[in-house]
Every structure is written in structure tokens, then in C-alpha cells.
N, C-alpha and C positions, 0 to 999 in steps of 0.2 A: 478690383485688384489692389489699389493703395488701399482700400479700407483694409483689407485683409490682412497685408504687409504689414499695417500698422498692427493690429491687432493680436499678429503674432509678434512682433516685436514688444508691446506692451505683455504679454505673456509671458515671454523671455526676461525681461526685465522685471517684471516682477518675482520669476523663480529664483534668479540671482540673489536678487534682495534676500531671498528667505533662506536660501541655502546659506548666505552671506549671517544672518540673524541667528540661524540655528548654528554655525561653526563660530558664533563669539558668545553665546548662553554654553554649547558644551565645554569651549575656552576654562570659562567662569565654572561650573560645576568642576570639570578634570581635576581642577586647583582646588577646590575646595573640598572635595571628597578625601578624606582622608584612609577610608577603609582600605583603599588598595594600596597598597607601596607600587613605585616606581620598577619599570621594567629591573635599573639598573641598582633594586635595592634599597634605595630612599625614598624614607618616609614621608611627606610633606604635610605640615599642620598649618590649619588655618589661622587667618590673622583674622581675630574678633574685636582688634580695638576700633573704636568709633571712627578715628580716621578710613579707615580699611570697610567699613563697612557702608559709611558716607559713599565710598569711591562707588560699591560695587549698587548701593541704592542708586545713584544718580545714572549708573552704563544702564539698570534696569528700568529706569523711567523714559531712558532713549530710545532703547530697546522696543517696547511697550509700543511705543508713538510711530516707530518704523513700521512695526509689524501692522501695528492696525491701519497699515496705511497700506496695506498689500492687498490687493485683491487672489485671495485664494483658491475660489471658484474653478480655476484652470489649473490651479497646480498637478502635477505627479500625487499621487495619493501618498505616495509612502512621505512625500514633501511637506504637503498640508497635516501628517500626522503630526511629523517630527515638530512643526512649525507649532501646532497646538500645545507642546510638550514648551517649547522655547517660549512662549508666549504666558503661559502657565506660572513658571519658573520666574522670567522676569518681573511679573507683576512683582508677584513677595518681594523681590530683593528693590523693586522700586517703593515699598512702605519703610525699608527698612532704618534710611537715617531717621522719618518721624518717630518707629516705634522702640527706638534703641535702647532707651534707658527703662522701657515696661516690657516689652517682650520685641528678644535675641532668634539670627537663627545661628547656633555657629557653624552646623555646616554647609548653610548655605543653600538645604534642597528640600526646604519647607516645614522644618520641625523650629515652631518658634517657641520659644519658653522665656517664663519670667526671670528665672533667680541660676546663674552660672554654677552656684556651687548646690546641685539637686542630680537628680538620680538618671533622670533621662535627658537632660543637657549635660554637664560638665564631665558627671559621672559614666552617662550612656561614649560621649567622646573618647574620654582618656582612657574608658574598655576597650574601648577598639585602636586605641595606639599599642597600651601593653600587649594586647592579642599578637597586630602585627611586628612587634619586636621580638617575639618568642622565635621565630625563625630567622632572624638576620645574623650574619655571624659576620666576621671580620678577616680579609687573609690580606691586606698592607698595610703602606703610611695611607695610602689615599682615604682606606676604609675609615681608618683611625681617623682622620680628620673630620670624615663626612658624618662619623657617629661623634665627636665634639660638638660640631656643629649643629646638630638634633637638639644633643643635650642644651644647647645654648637657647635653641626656639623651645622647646620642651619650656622650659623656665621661663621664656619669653609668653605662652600662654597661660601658665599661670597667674602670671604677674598681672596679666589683661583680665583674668576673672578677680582676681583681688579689684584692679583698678576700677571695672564697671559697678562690683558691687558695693563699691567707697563710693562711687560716682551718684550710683542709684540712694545709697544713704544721703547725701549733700542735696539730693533731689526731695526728700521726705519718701521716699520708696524704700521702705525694712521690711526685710522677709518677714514674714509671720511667725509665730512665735515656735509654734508646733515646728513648721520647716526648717527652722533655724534649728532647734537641738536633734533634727535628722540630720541636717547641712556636716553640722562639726566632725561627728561621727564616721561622717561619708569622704569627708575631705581627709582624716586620721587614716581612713581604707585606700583611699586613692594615690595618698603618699607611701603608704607603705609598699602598692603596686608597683607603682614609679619609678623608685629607688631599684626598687630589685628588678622588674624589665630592663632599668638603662643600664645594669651593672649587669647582668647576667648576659646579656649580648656580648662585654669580652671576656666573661668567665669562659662561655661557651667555645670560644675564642683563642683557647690558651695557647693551643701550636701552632699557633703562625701569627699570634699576638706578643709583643713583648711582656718582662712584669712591668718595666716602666709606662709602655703606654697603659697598659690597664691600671695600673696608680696611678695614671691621669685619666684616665676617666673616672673613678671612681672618685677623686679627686673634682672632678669639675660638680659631677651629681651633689658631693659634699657641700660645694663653695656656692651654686645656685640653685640647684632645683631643690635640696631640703630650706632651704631658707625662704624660697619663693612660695613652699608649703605651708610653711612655719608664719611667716605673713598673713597668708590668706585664714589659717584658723586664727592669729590673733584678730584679727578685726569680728569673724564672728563669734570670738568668745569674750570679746571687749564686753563689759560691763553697762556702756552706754552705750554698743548698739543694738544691746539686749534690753536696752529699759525704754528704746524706742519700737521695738517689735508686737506688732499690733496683733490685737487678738482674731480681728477679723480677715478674713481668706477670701478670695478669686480677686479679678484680674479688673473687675468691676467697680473692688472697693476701691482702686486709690483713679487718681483725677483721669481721664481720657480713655480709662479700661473699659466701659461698655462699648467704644465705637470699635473701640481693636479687637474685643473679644467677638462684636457682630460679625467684620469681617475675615475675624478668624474661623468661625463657623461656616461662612463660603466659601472659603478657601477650604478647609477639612475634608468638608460635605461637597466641595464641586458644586451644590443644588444651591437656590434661590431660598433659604429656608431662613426665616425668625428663631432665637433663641426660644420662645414661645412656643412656636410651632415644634421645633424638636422636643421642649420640651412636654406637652401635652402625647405624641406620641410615644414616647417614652413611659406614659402612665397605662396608656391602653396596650398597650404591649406587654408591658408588666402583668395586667388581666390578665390576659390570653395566654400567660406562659402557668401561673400561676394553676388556672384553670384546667390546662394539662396534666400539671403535677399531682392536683387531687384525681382526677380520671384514673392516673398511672398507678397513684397508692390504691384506690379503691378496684383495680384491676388485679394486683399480686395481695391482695387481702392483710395491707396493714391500715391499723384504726389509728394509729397517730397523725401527727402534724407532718409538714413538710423537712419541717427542723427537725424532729424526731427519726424520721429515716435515714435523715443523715449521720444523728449521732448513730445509729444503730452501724450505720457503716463504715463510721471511726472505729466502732471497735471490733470491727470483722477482719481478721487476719488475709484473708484473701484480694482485699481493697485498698491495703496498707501498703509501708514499706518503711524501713527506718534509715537504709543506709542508699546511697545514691546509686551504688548499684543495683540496689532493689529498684529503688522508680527508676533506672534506666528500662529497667526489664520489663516493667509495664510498660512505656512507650515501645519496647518493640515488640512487642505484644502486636501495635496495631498497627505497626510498621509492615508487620509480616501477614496477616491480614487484608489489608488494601494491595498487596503489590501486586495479587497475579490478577486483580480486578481493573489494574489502572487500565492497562490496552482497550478494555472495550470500551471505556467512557470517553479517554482522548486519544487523538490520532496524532501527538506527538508528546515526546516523555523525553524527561532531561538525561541527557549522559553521564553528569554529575552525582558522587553517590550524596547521602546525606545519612544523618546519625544526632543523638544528642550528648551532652554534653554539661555538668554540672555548672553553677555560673561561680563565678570569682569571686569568693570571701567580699572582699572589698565592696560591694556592692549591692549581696544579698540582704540586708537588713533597710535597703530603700526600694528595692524592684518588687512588683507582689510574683509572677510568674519568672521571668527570665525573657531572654528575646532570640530572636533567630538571625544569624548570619549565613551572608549567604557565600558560595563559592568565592574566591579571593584568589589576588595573585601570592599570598601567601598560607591558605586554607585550599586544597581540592575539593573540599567537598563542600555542602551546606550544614551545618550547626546549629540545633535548638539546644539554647543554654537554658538548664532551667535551675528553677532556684529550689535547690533539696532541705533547706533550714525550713522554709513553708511548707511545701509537700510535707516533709514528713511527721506532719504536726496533724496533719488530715485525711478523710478520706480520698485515693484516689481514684474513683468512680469516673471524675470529671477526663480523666488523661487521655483518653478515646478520644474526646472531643478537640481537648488542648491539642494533644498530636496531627491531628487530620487539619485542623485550625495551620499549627505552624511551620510543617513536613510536605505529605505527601497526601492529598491533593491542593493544599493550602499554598504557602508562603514557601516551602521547594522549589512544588512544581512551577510555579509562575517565574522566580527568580531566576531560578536556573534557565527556563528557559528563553528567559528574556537575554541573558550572558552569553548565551548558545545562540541566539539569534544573529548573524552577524551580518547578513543582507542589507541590513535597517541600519540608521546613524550611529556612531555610541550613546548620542541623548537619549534614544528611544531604548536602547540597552537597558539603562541606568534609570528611565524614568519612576518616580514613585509616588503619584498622586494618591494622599492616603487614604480617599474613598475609595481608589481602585485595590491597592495592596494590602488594606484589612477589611475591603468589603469581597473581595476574591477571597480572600483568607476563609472568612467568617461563611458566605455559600458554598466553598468547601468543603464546611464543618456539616453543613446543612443537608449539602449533596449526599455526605457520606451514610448521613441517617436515611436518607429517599433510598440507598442503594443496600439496606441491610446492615451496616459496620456497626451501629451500635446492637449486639445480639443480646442482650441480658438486662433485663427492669433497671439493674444497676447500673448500665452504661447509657439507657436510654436516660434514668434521671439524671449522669451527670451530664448528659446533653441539656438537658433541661436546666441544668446548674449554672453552666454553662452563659446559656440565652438569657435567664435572669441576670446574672453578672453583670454582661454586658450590656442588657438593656438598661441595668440601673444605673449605669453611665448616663444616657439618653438626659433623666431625670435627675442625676445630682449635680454631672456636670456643669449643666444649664443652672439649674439650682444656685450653687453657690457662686458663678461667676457672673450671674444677669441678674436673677431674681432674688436676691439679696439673703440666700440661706446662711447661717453660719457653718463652722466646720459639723459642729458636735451635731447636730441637723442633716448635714449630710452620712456622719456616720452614722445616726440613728436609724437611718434612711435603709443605707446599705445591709444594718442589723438586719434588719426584718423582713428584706429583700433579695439579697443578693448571693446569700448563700456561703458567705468566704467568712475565714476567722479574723478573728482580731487586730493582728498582724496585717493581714492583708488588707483590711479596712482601713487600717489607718494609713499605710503608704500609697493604696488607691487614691483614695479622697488628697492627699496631700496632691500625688499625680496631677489630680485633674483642678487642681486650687491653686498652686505654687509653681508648679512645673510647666506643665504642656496643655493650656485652657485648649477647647473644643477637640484637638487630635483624638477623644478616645468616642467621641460623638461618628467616625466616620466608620464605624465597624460595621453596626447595621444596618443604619442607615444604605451604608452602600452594598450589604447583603440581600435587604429587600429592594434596593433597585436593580440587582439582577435578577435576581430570582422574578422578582415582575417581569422584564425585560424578555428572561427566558418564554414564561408563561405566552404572553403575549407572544411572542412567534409561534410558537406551539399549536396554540390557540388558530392564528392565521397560515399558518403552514400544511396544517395537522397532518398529512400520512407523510408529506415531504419534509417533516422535521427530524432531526436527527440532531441527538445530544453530541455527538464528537464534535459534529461540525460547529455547535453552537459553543463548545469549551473551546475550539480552536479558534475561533474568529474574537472569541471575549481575548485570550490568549494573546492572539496579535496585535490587540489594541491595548496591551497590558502599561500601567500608570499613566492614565491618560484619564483626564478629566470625564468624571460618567457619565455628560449626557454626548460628547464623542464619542466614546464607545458605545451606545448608543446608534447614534447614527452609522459607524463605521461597520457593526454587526450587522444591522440591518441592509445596507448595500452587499456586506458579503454574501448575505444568505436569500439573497432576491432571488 
């Protein structure tokens, strides 16, 4: 009877502890998530200076030590998920004062990049503050004050990407040379957003804003935020820290990059894997797709290359589009397609509509696709912004694929319905482990081909288009951030590989060198661990398996470390 006592009390005591862990990690994310504005309106942006980032490294190395110090065996399930999510999350931000000055996160939920003024750090950020300022309006003094004071942190994070990447210079860390003359360009787009986001909230504003306070605002944006702009491109358009910007790219070349790029690939990938090891499968997957591609030409009876069918499909009027309402109209093309199909594959679908959406000037000439937002407290719905300057330079064959990838049954369904889930923590809401969120994404794509969506040789190669893409991540990634490729080698790479234009080759490989090392390694990788995953029950289930149930239980264990979902799928479906 004491034994017992105790042993429920060590039970209890240990759930505390973790519900206690999981309610100061979601703390830390709330505050750092910028995508959502405030019930009451306001925006909040995160503080990326070193102080601010020391703080939140050292709560996550405490963190870290507490949890592992939990026996979770007994926990509530929904407990020990959330718990894995918190545990997950703290690590990173326990690396983060070592890795500060080589790679940043600034939001804080596992997307760490090199260089603050690039396309999927500084630039993927301040898209989604302008996004969320397009709907804020102003009706008093308080408004007025509280959009002042925006404007004041607004300039205040500027100031902190100028300051780290002064910092990172004094350190001998200089963008690369290629990155740097995208950096300038990108940082000229993101001011111009800026300006006009934080002015047009009290244009928008006019009857129940004075002129005077909107000549102070527009005023304040004048006196700090262009100046805090103006800053940041003089330093990278400085002359001397242009004659320090090295030829050579990934995260490898300069001192301490191979240990942060290895554990950036576990952290990605969730798996136990060597940069080697990803990269050699990245070679033989490349086979295997390639291999398909000559099958599929030598099936619809063309004698050319791979490249050759493609150009054949640049210039077929049916696979094109030139104006963004055209390639809208191909995505929904397969919008309308998958929808009366979704009921029978999952047994739950989001309430949230979705739709796409062209991506913001400012930013298209560094993104090769565009990205997906998801439902917001200032967006109802979910948004794939794509990039129409690329598309419409090419064939759209591939948008079947791209669509079902970032829509519906892809990065949608999963998000939305993770926001709609509200049984579960808000950590587990918000979770986004990126093996699970672009490896869900990417079996999606997969799934959609097993169930018929791709119907035409053309949409099947751009599925195939597609898989090559992606998989030529696997191999360049790795390539130039471990195994000492240069850039032009990576592109070379991509030429002959990967199926995308010039344009896109060169902002990819920048991506994956400058930007965001290992994140684009978790695509397939966490595609083929479900799809095995699936098989493998399948396999042991066999009359008893049923696909809804297996998209649902993947579903409920959504951003969660792969080999928990994993285990989690497998208990549900015992």
C-alpha cells in the first residue's frame, strides 16, 4: 500500500513537472511566433539580439535537463506527446547562444539560418509582419500609440540584423559573394514593403484617425525605420565588406560549420543520419526517379531526352500561363479535382477554406516557389503564395504536384487541422517539426499520384519533376555544406538533375548554402519514412488496415519528431 502511494505520487509529480515544461516552452514559442497578431490587435516581433537569444538558449538547456529528468512512461498520452514537442523545441534554443554568430533562429521554432538579410530568414520574417499589417486599422489615441510603438520595435529589428551581420563580419563570417548581391536587392524589396505596410495601416485609417497622427506616423517610419534600412544595405553595399565576401558557400566552410551543420541534419531529419548517409541516398533516388522518366517517355512515344520533353512543354500553350491569374487557374485546376475525393482517404477535413495567392514583389526574385500560410488570426483561410515571375518563365506540368504538395492534401490539410484541433495543448497546435510538416507535405504529393490526380503523361512527369527537385536537395545540400562542393558544382548539379530554370537554380542552391543548411533535406527523407511507415502496417495489418485511419492517427501526431509518430501511430492502430 506505501509502495503504491508512493508510486502514484511519483506519477503525479512527475505530470506536473511536464505540464509545468510544456506551459513555459509554449510561454517561449506564444512570444516568438510572430505570424499571428494578438487577440487585441498587436503585432509582436521577436528580439533576435544576442542578449535575447542567450536568455532564451540558457531557459532551453534548463528545460532540456528538467524534462529528461521525467519519467514519462506513466504520463497521459496526450501529456507525453505535448512533452516530446517541448523537449524537441528546447533542445534548439539550448544550442542557440553557441551557434549565434553562424546560424540564427529568429523565430525561434527551429528554422535556423546563416545570414539575417536572405530570403527565408530576414526576408521569409518581415513577409509575414507586412502580411499581418494589411489588416490592422486604427479607431483612437490608444491605437495610435500602439502602432507608434510597433513602428519603434519594427526599426528595432532591423537594427539587430544590421547589428549581428556587423557582428558576424568582426567575427571573419561574410556572406558569400553570390548571397550578398541577392541580400542587397532583397533588403531594397523589404524596405519598400515596410514603409508602405506601416503607412497604410493609418491611410486605411483615415475616419477615425486624425491628419495629425497619421503625420506621425508616417513621420516616425520616416525618422527610423527608413534609416534602420538604409543602414543595413550600406554595410552590405560597403566596398570592404564586399572585398571580404568569400567565394566559397555552405555552413562548413567557415570554423565550427561542419559540427552545427551535422546537428542540423538531426534536428531536420528527426533520424540518426550522417551528412554522408543522406547524401549517398540522395544519389540512388536520383536513379530511381530518373529511370522512371525514360519508362514514361518511352511509354507516350517520345525519342528525346528528359530535358527535351520538357522544353517541348514550355512551349505548349496548354501547360503555360503568363499572367498570375492564369497559374492561379491551374492550381485550381486540382483544387477542384482532389476535393470530392478527400472524404474517402481522411476521416477528418479542415473547416478552414484555402486558395493561392501570388507572392509579394519584394521577395520573388530570392524564393524559387513561394510558401504556404496557414490560417491566422488575421487570414481565415490557408494561402499558397506562389512566385508567378518563375512560373511563368516555364512549363506548368509540375503545379499538380506543387498544389497537392502545399494545399490539399498536403500543408492545408495538416495545418489547418492541427489549429482546429483544440482538445490538445496550443504547443501541439503550433507544432512544426520539419520532417513531419514537409515530409507530410511531400507523401501527400505521393499519395495523390497512388489515388489517380496525376491523369495525363504531363502531369505524371511533373510529378516526376517534382521528386527529382527534391531529391536533388538530398545531394547538393549535403554537397556543398559537408562535402566541400563549391556553389557552381552545386549548380551544375541541379542543371542536369533537377529539372528547374536558371532562376530557380540559382536561389535554390543559395537556399540551401547561405540560408537554411539541412531544412530542405527533410522533405523526403520524411516522405519515405512514412510511406514505409504506412507499408509496413499494411503489410502487418493487412485486411484490418485501413488508409483513413492511418492519415488520421499520422494527423494527430502532426509536428512531432518521426520516429514518435511512429510509435504513436502504431499504439493507435494496434
Amino acid at each position: 500500500m506505501d509502495q503504491h502511494t508512493t508510486d502514484t505520487g511519483t506519477v503525479r509529480a512527475d505530470e506536473v513537472s511536464a505540464r509545468t515544461a510544456i506551459d513555459e516552452v509554449w510561454q517561449i514559442v506564444s512570444h516568438a511566433l510572430l505570424v499571428d497578431s494578438e487577440p487585441d490587435g498587436r503585432i509582436e516581433l521577436p528580439d533576435v539580439g544576442f542578449a535575447a537569444i542567450e536568455e532564451r538558449s540558457l531557459a532551453g538547456a534548463d528545460l532540456v535537463a528538467r524534462i529528461d529528468g521525467i519519467d514519462a512512461s506513466d504520463l497521459p498520452a496526450d501529456v507525453a506527446l505535448s512533452l516530446s514537442v517541448a523537449r524537441h523545441l528546447a533542445a534548439g534554443w539550448s544550442r542557440e547562444k553557441d551557434w549565434y554568430w553562424l546560424a540564427f533562429d529568429p523565430m525561434g521554432v527551429g528554422f535556423f539560418s546563416m545570414f539575417a538579410p536572405s530570403a527565408y530568414s530576414g526576408g521569409f520574417l518581415l513577409t509575414h509582419v507586412h502580411q499581418a499589417l494589411t489588416v490592422v486599422s486604427l479607431t483612437d489615441e490608444a491605437d495610435v500609440a500602439q502602432h507608434l510603438d510597433l513602428i519603434n520595435d519594427y526599426a528595432r529589428l532591423i537594427r539587430q540584423f544590421t547589428e549581428r551581420t556587423s557582428g558576424q563580419a568582426e567575427r571573419g563570417i561574410h556572406m558569400p559573394a553570390q548571397q550578398l548581391e541577392s541580400a542587397v536587392a532583397l533588403v531594397a524589396g523589404l524596405k519598400s514593403g515596410g514603409v508602405t505596410a506601416l503607412c497604410a495601416v493609418a491611410e486605411r485609417s483615415a475616419d477615425t484617425v486624425s491628419v495629425a497622427d497619421r503625420d506621425r506616423i508616417d513621420a516616425r517610419v520616416a525618422s527610423l525605420v527608413e534609416p534602420a534600412y538604409d543602414e543595413l544595405v550600406a554595410l552590405l553595399s560597403d566596398p570592404a565588406y564586399a572585398a571580404s565576401a568569400p567565394d566559397s558557400v555552405g555552413i562548413g566552410s567557415y570554423p565550427g560549420g561542419d559540427s552545427i551543420y551535422a546537428e542540423l541534419v538531426r534536428m531536420h531529419t528527426t533520424l540518426e543520419l550522417s551528412a554522408q548517409e543522406v547524401h549517398e541516398r540522395g544519389v540512388a533516388r536520383m536513379a530511381r526517379i530518373e529511370s522512371e522518366m525514360r519508362e514514361l517517355l518511352a511509354e507516350v512515344g517520345f525519342a528525346g531526352s528528359s530535358a527535351e520533353y520538357l522544353a517541348a512543354l514550355a512551349e505548349d500553350p496548354e501547360w503555360c500561363a503568363t499572367t498570375d491569374e492564369g497559374i492561379a487557374a491551374h492550381f485550381q485546376r486540382y483544387i477542384d479535382r482532389f476535393a470530392p475525393e478527400a472524404e474517402n482517404y481522411f476521416g477528418r477535413l479542415p473547416e478552414a477554406g484555402y486558395g493561392v495567392e501570388p507572392l509579394p514583389a519584394a521577395v520573388e526574385k530570392s524564393m524559387t516557389f513561394g510558401y504556404y500560410a496557414p490560417p491566422q488570426t488575421h487570414q481565415d483561410r490557408g494561402v499558397y503564395r506562389f512566385n508567378g515571375a518563375n512560373l511563368s518563365e516555364t512549363s506548368l506540368a509540375n503545379i499538380a504536384a506543387l498544389n497537392y504538395h502545399e494545399l490539399v492534401p498536403g500543408h492545408h490539410l495538416q495545418f489547418a487541422l492541427q489549429r482546429e484541433t483544440t482538445d490538445v495543448h496550443p504547443l501541439r497546435q503550433h507544432a512544426e517539426a520539419t520532417a513531419f510538416t514537409e515530409g507530410w507535405a511531400e507523401y501527400a504529393a505521393r499519395f495523390a499520384g497512388e489515388i489517380g490526380m496525376y491523369r495525363t503523361p504531363q502531369e505524371r512527369f511533373g510529378r516526376l519533376m517534382m521528386e527529382a527537385f527534391l531529391t536533388s536537395r538530398l545531394v547538393v545540400d549535403t554537397a556543398m555544406n559537408a562535402l566541400g562542393w563549391s556553389l557552381e558544382r552545386g549548380r551544375d548539379y541541379m542543371r542536369e538533375h533537377s529539372f528547374m530554370g536558371a532562376t530557380e537554380i540559382d536561389s535554390e542552391t543559395l537556399r540551401y548554402s547561405c540560408d537554411l543548411p539541412a531544412q530542405a533535406l527533410a522533405y523526403k527523407l520524411g516522405d519515405d519514412f512514412l510511406f514505409e511507415l504506412r507499408e509496413d502496417l499494411r503489410a502487418t495489418k493487412s485486411d484490418d488496415f485501413r488508409i483513413a485511419d492511418f492519415h488520421d492517427a499520422v494527423l494527430r501526431a502532426a509536428g512531432l519528431p518521426l520516429p514518435i509518430v511512429a510509435d504513436y501511430v502504431r499504439s493507435e492502430l494496434a
